[in-house]
C-alpha positions, 0 to 999 in steps of 0.5 A: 469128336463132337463137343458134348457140352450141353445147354439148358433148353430155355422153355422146359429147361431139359439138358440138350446136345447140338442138334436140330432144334434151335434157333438165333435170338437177339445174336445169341443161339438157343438150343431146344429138345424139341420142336414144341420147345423151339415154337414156344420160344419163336412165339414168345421168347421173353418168356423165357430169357426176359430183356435187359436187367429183367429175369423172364417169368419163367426164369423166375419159376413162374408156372401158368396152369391151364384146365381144358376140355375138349369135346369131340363130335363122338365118343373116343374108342378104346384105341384112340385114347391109347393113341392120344394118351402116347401122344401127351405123354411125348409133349412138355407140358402136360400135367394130367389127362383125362379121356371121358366119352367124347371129352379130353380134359387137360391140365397144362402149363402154358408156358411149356405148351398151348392148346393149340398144340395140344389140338394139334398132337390130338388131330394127328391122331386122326380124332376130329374135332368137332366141325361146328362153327360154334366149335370153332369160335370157341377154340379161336378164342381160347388161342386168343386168351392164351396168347393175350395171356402170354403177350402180357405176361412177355411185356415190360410195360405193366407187370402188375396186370397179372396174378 
């Protein structure tokens, strides 16, 4: 018989089984309901179990709330928005979701999920972003913010850098 003693996923803090989301940090293993979670953590994993002496920002019930809007190169059928609307619903981390014609406006926490993700979960839904370069440029940087964002907040050096 299998061992059912469940662990607290670290990123969205779920009880999880074994399974076949997990990964060894610093000699200790974590467990994950997800693929989402299991990249959250590889990206930053301070985040969520802190270092030595020091409870992580999310230990510590920090939340990051992120609004975003997408815009597409076309308006969003019906059917499509159904599509994306399901696909959120499955992610950890969305707060709200709003499909407007061509606009997707999201509300999220950035220690559970990042844009990039959520680009992502929007792509395999087959709705292509838009292929403008300005576009493109736009969307590195808010990757680049974010992920700024999370470096500083994973950092010992200077906790006083953020709000």
């Amino acid at each position: 018989m299998k061992n059912d003693i469940k662990v607290r996923d670290p990123v969205c803090e779920m009880d999880v089984l074994e399974g076949a989301y997990k990964t060894t940090y610093m000699g200790s293993q974590y467990l994950f309901c997800s693929q989402q979670c299991l990249d959250r953590f590889k990206s930053n994993p301070k985040l969520y179990i802190g270092s030595p002496g020091k409870p992580s920002p999310k230990q510590m019930g920090k939340v990051l709330i992120k609004c975003r809007t997408i815009k597409l190169d076309r308006s969003i059928p019906a059917e499509i928005k159904v599509q994306i609307k399901l696909a959120f619903d499955e992610m950890m981390g969305i707060k709200n979701i709003e499909i407007i014609q061509n606009e997707i406006r999201i509300t999220y926490d950035l220690l559970e999920v990042t844009a990039e993700q959520i680009e992502q979960s929007i792509i395999t839904t087959k709705v292509n972003l838009s292929d403008d370069w300005i576009s493109r440029i736009k969307t590195a940087f808010i990757h680049y913010v974010e992920e700024t964002e999370l470096i500083n907040l994973e950092s010992d050096s200077n906790p006083h850098c953020h709000k």
